[in-house]
DRENLO-777122 format. One record per residue (C-alpha): residue number from 1; residue in three letters; x, y, z. Coordinates in nm, 2 decimals. Example, Ala and Ser with C-alpha at 12.3 -4.5 7.8 and 13.67 -1.06 7.14 Angstrom:
DRENLO-777122
r num=1&residu=Ala&u=1.23&v=-0.45&w=0.78
r num=2&residu=Ser&u=1.37&v=-0.11&w=0.71
END
This chain:
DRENLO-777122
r num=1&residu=Unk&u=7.19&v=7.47&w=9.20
r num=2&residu=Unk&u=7.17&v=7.74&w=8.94
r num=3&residu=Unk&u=7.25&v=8.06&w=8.99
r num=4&residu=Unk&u=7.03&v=8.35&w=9.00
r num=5&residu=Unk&u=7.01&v=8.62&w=8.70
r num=6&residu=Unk&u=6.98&v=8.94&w=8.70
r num=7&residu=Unk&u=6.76&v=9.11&w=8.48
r num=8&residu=Unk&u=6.93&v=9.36&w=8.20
r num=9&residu=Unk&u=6.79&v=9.55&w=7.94
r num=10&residu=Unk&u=6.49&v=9.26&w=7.93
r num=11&residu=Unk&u=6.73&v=8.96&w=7.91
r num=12&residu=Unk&u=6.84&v=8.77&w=8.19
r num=13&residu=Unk&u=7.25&v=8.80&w=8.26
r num=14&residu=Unk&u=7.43&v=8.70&w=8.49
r num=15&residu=Unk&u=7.62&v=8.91&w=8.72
r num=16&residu=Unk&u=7.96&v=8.83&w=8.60
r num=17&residu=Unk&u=7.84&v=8.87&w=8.22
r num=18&residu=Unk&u=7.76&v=9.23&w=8.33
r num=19&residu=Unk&u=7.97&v=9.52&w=8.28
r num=20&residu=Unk&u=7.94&v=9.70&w=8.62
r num=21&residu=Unk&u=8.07&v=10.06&w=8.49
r num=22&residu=Unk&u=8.11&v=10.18&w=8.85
r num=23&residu=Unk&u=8.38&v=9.93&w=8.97
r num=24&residu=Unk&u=8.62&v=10.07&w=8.71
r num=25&residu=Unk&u=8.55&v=10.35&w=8.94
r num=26&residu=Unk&u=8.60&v=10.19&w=9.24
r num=27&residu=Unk&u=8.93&v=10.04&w=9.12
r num=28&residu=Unk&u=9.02&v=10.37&w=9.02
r num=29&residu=Unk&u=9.00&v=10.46&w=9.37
r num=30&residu=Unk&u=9.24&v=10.18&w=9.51
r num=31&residu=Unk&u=9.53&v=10.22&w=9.33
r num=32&residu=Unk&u=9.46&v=10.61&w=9.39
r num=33&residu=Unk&u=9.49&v=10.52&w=9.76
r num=34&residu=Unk&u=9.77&v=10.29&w=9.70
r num=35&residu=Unk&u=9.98&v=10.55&w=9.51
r num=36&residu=Unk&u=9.92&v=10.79&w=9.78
r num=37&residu=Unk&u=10.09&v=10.57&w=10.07
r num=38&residu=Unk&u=10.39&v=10.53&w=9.85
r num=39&residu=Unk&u=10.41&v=10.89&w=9.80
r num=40&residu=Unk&u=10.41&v=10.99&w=10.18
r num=41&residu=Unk&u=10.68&v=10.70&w=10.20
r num=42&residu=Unk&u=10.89&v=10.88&w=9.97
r num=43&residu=Unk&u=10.86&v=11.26&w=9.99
r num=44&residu=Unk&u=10.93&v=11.35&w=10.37
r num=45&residu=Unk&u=10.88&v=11.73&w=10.27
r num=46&residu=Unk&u=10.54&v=11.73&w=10.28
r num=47&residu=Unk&u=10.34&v=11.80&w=10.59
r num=48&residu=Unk&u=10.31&v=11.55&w=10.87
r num=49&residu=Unk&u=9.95&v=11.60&w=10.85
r num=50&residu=Unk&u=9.89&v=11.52&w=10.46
r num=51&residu=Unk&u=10.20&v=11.25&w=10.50
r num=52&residu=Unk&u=9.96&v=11.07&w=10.77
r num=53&residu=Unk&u=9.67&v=11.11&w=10.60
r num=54&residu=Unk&u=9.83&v=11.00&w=10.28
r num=55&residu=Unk&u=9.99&v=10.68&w=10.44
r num=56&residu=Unk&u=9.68&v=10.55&w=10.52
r num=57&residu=Unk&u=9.65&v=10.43&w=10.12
r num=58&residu=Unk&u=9.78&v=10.13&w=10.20
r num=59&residu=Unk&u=9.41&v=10.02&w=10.24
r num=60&residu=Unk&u=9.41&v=10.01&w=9.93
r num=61&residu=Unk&u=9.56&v=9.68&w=9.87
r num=62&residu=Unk&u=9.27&v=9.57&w=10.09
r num=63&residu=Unk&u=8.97&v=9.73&w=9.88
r num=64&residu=Unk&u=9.16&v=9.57&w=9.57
r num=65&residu=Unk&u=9.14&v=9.20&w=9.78
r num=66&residu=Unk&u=8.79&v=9.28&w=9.85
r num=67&residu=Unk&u=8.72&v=9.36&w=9.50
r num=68&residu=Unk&u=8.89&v=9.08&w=9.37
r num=69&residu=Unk&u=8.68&v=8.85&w=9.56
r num=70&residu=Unk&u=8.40&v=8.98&w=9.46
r num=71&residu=Unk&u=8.44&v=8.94&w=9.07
r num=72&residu=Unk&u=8.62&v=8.61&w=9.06
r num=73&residu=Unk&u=8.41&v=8.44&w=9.25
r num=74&residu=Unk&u=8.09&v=8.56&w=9.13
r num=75&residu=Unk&u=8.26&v=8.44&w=8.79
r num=76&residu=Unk&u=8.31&v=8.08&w=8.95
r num=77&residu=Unk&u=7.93&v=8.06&w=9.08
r num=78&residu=Unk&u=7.81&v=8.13&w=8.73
r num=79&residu=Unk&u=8.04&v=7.88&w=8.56
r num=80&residu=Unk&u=8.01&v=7.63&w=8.82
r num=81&residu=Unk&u=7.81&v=7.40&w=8.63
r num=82&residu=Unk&u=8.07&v=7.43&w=8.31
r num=83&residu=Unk&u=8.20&v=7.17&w=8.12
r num=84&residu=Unk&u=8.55&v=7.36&w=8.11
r num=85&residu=Unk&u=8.54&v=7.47&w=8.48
r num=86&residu=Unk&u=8.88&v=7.45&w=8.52
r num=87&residu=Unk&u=9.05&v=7.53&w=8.27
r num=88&residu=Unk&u=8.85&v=7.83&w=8.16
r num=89&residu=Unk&u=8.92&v=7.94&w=8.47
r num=90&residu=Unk&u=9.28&v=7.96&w=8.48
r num=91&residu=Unk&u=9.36&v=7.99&w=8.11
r num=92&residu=Unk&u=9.19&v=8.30&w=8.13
r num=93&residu=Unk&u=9.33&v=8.40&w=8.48
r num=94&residu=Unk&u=9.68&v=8.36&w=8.32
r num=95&residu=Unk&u=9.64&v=8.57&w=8.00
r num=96&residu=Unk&u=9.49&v=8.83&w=8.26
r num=97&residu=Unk&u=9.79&v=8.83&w=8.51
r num=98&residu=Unk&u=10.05&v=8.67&w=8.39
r num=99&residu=Unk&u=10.22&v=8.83&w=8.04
r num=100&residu=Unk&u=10.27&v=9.19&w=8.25
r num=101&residu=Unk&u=10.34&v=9.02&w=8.58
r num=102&residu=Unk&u=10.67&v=8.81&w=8.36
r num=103&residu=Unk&u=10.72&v=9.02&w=8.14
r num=104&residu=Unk&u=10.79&v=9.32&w=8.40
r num=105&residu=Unk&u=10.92&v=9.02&w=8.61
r num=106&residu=Unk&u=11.23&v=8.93&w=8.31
r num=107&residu=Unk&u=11.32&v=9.28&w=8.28
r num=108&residu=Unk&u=11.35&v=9.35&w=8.69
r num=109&residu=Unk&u=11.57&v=9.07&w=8.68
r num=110&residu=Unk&u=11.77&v=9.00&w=8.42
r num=111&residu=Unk&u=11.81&v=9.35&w=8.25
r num=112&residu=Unk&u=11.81&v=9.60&w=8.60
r num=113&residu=Unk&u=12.10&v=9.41&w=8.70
r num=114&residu=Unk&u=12.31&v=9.56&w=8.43
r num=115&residu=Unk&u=12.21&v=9.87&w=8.46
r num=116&residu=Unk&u=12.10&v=9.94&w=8.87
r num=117&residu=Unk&u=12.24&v=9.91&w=9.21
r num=118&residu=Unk&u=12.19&v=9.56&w=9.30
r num=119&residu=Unk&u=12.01&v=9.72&w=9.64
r num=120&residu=Unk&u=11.71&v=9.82&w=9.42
r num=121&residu=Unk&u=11.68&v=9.49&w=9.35
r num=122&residu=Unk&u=11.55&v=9.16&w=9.52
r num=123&residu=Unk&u=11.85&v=8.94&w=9.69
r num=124&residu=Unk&u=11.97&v=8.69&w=9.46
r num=125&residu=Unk&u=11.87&v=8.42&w=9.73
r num=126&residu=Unk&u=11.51&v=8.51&w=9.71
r num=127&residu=Unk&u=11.44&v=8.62&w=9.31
r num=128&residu=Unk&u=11.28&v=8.24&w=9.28
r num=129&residu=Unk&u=11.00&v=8.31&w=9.50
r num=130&residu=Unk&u=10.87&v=8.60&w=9.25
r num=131&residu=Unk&u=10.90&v=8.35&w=9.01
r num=132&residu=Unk&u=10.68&v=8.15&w=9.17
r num=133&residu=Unk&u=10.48&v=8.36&w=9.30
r num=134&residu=Unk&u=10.60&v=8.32&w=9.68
r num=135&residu=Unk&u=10.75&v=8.62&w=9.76
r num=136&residu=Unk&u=10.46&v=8.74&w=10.01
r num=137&residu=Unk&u=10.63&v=8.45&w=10.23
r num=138&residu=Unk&u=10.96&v=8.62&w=10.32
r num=139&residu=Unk&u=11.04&v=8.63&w=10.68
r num=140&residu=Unk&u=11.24&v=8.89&w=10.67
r num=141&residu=Unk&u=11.13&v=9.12&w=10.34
r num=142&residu=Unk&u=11.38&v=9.34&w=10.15
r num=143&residu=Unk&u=11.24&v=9.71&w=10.04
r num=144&residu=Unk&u=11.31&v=9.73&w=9.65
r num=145&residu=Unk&u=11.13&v=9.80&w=9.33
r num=146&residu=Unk&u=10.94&v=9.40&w=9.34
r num=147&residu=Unk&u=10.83&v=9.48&w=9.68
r num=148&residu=Unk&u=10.46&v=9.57&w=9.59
r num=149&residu=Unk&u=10.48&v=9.22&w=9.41
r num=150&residu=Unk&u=10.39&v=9.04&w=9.77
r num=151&residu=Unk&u=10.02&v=9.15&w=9.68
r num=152&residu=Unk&u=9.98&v=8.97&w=9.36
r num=153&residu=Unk&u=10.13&v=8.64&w=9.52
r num=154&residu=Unk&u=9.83&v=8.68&w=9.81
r num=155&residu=Unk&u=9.56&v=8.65&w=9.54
r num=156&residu=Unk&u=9.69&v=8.43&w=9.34
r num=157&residu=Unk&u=9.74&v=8.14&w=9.60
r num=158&residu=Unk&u=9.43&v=8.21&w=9.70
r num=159&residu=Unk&u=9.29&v=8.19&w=9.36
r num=160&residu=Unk&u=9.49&v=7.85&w=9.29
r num=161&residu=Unk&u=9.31&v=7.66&w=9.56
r num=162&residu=Unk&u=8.93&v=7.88&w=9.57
r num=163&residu=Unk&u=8.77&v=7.71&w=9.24
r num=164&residu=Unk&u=8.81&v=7.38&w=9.40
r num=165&residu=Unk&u=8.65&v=7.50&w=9.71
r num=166&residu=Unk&u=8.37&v=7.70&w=9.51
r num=167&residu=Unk&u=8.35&v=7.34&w=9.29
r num=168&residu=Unk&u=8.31&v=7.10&w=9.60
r num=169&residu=Unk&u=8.07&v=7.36&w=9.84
r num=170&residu=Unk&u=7.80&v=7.49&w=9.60
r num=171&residu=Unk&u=7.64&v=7.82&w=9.64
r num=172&residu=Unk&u=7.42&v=7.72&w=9.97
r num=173&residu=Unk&u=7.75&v=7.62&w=10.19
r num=174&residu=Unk&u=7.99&v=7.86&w=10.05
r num=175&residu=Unk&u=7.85&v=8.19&w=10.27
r num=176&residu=Unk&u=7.84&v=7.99&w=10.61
r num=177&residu=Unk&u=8.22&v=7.88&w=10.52
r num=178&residu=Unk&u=8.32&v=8.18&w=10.41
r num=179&residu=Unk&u=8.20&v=8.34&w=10.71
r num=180&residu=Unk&u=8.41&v=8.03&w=10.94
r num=181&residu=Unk&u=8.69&v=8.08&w=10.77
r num=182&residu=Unk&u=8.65&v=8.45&w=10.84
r num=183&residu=Unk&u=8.62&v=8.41&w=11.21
r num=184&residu=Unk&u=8.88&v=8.16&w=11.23
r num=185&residu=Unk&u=9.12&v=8.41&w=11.08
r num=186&residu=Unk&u=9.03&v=8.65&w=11.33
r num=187&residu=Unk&u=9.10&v=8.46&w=11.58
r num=188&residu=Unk&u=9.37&v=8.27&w=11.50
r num=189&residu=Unk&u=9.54&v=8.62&w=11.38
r num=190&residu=Unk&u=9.45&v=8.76&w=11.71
r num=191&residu=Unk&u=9.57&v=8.51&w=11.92
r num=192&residu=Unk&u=9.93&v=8.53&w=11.73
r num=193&residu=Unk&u=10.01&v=8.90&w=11.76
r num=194&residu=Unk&u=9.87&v=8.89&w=12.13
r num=195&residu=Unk&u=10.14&v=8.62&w=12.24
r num=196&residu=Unk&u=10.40&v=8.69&w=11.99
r num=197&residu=Unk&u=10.35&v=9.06&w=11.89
r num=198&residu=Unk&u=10.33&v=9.23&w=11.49
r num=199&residu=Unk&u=10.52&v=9.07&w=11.23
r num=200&residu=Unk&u=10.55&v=9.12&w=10.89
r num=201&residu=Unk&u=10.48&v=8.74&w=10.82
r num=202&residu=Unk&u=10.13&v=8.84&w=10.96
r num=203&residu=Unk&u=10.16&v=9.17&w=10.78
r num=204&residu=Unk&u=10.23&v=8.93&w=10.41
r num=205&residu=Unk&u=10.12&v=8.61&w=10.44
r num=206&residu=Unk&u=9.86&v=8.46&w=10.25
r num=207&residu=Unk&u=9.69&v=8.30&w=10.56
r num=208&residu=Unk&u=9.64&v=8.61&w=10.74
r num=209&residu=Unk&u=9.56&v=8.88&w=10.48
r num=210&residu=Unk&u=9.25&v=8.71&w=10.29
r num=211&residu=Unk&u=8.98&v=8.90&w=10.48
r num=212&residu=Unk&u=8.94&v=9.12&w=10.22
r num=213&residu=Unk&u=8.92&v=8.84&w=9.95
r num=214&residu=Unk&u=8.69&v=8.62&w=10.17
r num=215&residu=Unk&u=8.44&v=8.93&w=10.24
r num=216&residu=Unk&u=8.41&v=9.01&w=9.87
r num=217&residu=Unk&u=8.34&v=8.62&w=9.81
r num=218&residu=Unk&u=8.09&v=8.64&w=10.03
r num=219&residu=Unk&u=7.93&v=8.97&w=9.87
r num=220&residu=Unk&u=7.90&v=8.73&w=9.57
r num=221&residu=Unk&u=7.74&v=8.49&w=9.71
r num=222&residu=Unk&u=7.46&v=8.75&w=9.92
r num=223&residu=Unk&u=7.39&v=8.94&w=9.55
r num=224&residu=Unk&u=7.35&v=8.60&w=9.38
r num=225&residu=Unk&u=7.12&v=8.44&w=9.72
r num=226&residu=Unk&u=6.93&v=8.72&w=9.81
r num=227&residu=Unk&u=6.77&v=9.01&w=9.66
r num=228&residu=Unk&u=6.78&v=9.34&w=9.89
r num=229&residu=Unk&u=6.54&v=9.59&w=9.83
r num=230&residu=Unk&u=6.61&v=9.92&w=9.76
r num=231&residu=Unk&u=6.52&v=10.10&w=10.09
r num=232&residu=Unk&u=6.78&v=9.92&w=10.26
r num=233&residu=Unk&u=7.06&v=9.91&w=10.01
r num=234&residu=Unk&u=7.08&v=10.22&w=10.15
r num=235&residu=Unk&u=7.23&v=10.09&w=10.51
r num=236&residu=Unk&u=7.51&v=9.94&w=10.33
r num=237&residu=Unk&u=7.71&v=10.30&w=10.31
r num=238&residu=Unk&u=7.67&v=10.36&w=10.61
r num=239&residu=Unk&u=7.88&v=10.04&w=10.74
r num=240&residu=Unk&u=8.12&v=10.13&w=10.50
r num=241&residu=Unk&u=8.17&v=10.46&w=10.68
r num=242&residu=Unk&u=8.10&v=10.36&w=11.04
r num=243&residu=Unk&u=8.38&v=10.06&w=11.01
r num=244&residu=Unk&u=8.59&v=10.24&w=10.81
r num=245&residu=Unk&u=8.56&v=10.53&w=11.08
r num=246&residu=Unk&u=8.67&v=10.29&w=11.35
r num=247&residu=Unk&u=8.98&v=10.17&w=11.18
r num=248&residu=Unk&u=9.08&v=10.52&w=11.14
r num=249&residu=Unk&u=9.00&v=10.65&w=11.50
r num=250&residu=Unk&u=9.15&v=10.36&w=11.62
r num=251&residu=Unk&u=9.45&v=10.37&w=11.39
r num=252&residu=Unk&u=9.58&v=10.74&w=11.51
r num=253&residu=Unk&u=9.48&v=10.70&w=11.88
r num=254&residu=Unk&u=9.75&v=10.46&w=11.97
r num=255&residu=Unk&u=10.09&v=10.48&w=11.95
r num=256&residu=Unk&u=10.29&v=10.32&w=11.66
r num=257&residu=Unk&u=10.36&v=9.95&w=11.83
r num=258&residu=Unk&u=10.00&v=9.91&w=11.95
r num=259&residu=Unk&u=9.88&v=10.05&w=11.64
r num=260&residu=Unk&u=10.06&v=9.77&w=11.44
r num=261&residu=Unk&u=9.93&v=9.53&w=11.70
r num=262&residu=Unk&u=9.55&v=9.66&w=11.66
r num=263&residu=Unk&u=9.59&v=9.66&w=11.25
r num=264&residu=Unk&u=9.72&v=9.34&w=11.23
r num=265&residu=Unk&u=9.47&v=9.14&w=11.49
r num=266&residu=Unk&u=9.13&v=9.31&w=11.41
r num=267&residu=Unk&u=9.22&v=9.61&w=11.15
r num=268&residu=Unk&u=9.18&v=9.42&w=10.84
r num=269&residu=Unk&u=8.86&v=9.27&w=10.89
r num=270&residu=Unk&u=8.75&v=9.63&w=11.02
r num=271&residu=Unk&u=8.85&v=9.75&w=10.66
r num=272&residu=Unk&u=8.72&v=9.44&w=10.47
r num=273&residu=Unk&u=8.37&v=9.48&w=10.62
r num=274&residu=Unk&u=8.43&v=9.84&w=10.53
r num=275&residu=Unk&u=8.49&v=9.78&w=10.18
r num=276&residu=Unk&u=8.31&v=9.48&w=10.13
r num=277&residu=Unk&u=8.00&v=9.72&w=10.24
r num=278&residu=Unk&u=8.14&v=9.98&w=9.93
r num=279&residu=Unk&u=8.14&v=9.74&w=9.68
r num=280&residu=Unk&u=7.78&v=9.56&w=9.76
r num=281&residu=Unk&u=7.65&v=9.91&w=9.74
r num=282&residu=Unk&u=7.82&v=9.96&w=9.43
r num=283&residu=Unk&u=7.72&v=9.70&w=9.25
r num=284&residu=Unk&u=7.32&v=9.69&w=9.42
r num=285&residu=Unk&u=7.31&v=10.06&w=9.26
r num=286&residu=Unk&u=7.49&v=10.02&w=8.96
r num=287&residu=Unk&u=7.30&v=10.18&w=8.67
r num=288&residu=Unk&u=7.09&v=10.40&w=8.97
r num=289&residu=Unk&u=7.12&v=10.79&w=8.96
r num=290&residu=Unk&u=7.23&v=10.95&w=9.22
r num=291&residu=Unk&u=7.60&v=11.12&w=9.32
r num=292&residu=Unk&u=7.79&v=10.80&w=9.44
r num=293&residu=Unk&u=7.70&v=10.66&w=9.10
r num=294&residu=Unk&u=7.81&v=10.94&w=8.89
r num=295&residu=Unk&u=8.13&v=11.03&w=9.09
r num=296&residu=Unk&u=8.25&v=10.66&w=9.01
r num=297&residu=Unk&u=8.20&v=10.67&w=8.67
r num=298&residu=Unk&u=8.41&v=11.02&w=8.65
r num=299&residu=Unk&u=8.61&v=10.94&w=8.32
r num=300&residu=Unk&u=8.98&v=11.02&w=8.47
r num=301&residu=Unk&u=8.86&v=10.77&w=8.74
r num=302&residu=Unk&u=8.76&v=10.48&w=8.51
r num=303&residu=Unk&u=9.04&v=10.54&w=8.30
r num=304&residu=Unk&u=9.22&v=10.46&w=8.65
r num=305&residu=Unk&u=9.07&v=10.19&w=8.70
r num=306&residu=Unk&u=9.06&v=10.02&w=8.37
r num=307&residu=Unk&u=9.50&v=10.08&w=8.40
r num=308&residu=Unk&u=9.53&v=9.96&w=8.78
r num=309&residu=Unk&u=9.70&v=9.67&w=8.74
r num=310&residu=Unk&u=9.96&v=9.83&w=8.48
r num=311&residu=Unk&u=9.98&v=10.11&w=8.72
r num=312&residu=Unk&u=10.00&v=9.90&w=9.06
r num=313&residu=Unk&u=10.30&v=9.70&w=8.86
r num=314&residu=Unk&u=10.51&v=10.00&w=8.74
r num=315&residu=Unk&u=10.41&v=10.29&w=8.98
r num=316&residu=Unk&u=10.63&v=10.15&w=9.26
r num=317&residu=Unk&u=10.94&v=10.12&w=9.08
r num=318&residu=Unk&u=10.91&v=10.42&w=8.87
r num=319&residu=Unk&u=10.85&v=10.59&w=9.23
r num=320&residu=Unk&u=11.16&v=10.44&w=9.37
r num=321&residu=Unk&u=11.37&v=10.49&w=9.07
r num=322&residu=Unk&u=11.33&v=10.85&w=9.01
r num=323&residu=Unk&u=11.32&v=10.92&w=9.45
r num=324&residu=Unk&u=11.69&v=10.78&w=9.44
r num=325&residu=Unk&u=11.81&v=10.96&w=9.11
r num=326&residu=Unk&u=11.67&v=11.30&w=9.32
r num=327&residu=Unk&u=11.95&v=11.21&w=9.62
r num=328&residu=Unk&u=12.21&v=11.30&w=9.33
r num=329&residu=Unk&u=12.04&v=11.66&w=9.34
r num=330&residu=Unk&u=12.17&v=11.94&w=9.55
r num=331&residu=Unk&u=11.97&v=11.91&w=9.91
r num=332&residu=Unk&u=11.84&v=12.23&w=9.88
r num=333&residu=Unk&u=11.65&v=12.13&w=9.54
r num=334&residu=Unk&u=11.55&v=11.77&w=9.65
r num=335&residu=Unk&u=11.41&v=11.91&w=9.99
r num=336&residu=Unk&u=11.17&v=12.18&w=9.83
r num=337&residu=Unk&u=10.83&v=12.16&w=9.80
r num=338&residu=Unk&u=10.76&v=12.31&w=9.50
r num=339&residu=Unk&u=11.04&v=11.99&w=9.37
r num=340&residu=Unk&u=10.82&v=11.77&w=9.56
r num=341&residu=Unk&u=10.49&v=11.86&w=9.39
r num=342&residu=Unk&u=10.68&v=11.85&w=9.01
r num=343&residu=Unk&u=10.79&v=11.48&w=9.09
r num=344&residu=Unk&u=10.48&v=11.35&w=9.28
r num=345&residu=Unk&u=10.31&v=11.51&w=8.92
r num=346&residu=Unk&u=10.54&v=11.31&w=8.72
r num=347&residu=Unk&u=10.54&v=11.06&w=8.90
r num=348&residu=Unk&u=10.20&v=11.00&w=8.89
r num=349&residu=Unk&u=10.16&v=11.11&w=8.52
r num=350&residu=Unk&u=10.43&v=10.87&w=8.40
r num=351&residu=Unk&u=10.35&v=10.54&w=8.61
r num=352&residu=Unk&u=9.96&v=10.60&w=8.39
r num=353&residu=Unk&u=10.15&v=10.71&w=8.05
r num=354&residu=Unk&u=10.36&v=10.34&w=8.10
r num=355&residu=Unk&u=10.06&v=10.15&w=8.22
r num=356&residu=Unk&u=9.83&v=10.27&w=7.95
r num=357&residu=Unk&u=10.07&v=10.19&w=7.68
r num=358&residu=Unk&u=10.14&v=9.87&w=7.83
r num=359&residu=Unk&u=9.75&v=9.78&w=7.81
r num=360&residu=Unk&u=9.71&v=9.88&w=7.49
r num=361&residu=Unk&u=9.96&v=9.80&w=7.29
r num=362&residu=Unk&u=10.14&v=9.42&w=7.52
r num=363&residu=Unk&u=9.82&v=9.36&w=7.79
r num=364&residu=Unk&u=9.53&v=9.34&w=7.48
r num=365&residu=Unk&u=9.70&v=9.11&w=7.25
r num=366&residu=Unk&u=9.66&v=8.86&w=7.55
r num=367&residu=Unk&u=9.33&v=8.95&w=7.66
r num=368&residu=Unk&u=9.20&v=8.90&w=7.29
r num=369&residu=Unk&u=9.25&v=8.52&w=7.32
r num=370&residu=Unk&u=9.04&v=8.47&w=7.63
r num=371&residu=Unk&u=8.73&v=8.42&w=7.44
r num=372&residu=Unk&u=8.92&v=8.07&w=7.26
r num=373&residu=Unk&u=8.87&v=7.97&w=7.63
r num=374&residu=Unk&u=8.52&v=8.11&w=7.77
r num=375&residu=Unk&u=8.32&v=7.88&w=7.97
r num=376&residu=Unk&u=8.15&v=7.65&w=7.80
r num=377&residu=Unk&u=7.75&v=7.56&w=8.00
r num=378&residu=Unk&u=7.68&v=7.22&w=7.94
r num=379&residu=Unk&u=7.36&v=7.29&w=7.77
r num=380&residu=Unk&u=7.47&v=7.57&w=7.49
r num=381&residu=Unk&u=7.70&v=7.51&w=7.17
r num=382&residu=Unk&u=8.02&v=7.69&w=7.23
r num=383&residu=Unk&u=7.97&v=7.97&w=6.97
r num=384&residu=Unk&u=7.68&v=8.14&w=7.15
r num=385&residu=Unk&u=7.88&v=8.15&w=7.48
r num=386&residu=Unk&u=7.93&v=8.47&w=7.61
r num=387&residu=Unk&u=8.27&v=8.60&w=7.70
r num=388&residu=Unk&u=8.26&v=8.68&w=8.10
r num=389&residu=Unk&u=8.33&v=9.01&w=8.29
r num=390&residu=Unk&u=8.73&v=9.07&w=8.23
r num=391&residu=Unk&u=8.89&v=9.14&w=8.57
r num=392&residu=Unk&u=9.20&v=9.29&w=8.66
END
């Protein structure tokens, strides 16, 4: 079956040949969220009220999965019928993820050592699994600078076994599967922390955090299948706030046991319907006018967006570092909140300084090669294929 188009500027383009402007924007806002979390982790000074409301960013991870999901699957319906499925795919997966995700990786741990306390770093015993991109299966997780890392392992699992799945189901099968697989999870996740309580396997694991990535599959599949008039594009918001607003109420009504219970049996899919609502609405409108529209393409929060996989790799342990260098300060300095505000500022500033450079001057000389290995459609010359969407 071949995939719909969608008609730009007169021409008919695919969705994943489109630049969607807006989910820059909407990437801008994850690793926003994200940062936050770590930030209420970190400085205790601040009030318990913006510390809660700040920890909450951890859902950003999840709009990231849902996100994710969106783009490279949408990218593997349009290239289905390729001649260089495959290896398109993960040739240009690699130049995407790989170079910073190493390159950091050789540097955490083979220079750090040298010049760190070995407790900022991962246990000898487990540094293979980053390697291999396993560390999201620890049973027992250690807190250090490679701990965001766990995320990155989720997707790219499930991005090592999804083209073969996209490959053998077509477009028609892939939305009822995704939506089994869905409700398998839920189940299965429920039953588990119902008879055996939270865990952090559940919390890490590849098995029982792909909501978000299987939700934003299925949003490719629905803006591929199915065209959704204007009048009620505008519904789609609205679950995004009403689920979202469930999580949340939910979330701070219980205490902190049941409310790891309640996250990890039906929290995430709360927030992956949430987001996977967001994006749809995103990308239906993109191009539209209206304030949702113009908000996202705010140019501090693209430029967020276009860095948040620099910044999601080097925030955390520039965070980290510079929080434990502030314990050799006198108490009455670390604790203040005026000292609070000047570190979460450069903080912030420097984790977008580092990723921006990274980008620009390491990330790009990568990214230029992915054209060598664009997809090639059985029934065009190579030259005249397009290059497809980057993502990351």
């Amino acid at each position: 079956m071949t995939i719909p188009s969608t008609p730009v500027s007169g021409a008919l383009v695919p969705f994943s040949q489109r630049k969607l402007v807006a989910l820059d924007g909407v990437r801008g806002l994850a690793i926003i969220a994200v940062m936050l979390t770590h930030i209420a982790l970190q400085h205790v000074t601040l009030s318990p009220v913006l510390r809660g409301t700040f920890a909450l960013g951890w859902a950003g991870v999840d709009l990231f999965f849902v996100l994710s999901g969106f783009l490279i699957t949408g990218i593997l319906l349009d290239t289905r019928e390729c001649r260089n499925y495959f290896r398109s795919f993960y040739a240009r997966r690699i130049l995407r993820i790989f170079p910073l995700y190493y390159g950091f990786l050789i540097v955490a741990l083979l220079v750090f050592p040298f010049i760190l306390n070995p407790d900022y770093l991962p246990a000898p015993s487990h540094r293979w699994m980053y390697v291999c991109y396993l560390a999201n299966w620890q049973t027992q997780p250690q807190w250090q600078i490679l701990t965001h890392f766990w995320s990155l392992c989720v997707e790219e699992q499930f991005y090592f076994v999804w083209p073969l799945v996209v490959l053998l189901t077509g477009p028609r099968r892939l939305l009822p599967l995704v939506v089994a697989l869905e409700v398998a999870l839920l189940a299965g996740r429920s039953w588990w922390v119902y008879h055996h309580g939270p865990s952090v396997v559940v919390q890490y694991a590849t098995i029982t955090r792909m909501d978000g990535l299987l939700l934003g599959a299925a949003c490719a599949v629905v803006v591929r299948r199915f065209r959704m008039a204007r009048q009620r594009t505008g519904v789609l918001p609205w679950v995004a706030v009403l689920f979202l607003a469930a999580f949340v109420a939910r979330y701070h009504m219980v205490a902190y046991t049941a409310r790891l219970a309640f996250t990890e049996s039906i929290g995430y899919a709360l927030l992956a319907i949430s987001f996977a609502g967001f994006v749809m609405y995103c990308v239906l409108t993109d191009g539209q006018a209206g304030w949702p529209q113009r908000w996202l393409r705010w140019k501090p929060l693209l430029l967020m967006g276009k860095y948040s996989y620099g910044i999601y790799v080097f925030h955390f342990p520039i965070f980290y570092l510079a929080e434990r260098f502030c314990r050799r300060l006198p108490h009455s300095i670390h604790e203040a909140i005026w000292f609070a505000c000047l570190l979460i500022g450069f903080e912030s500033a420097a984790s977008y300084l580092v990723a921006s450079l990274s980008y620009n001057y390491f990330e790009k000389r990568f990214l230029a090669l992915k054209d060598r290995v664009a997809p090639v459609h059985r029934e065009a010359p190579i030259a005249s294929t397009p290059a497809l969407l980057q993502v990351g």
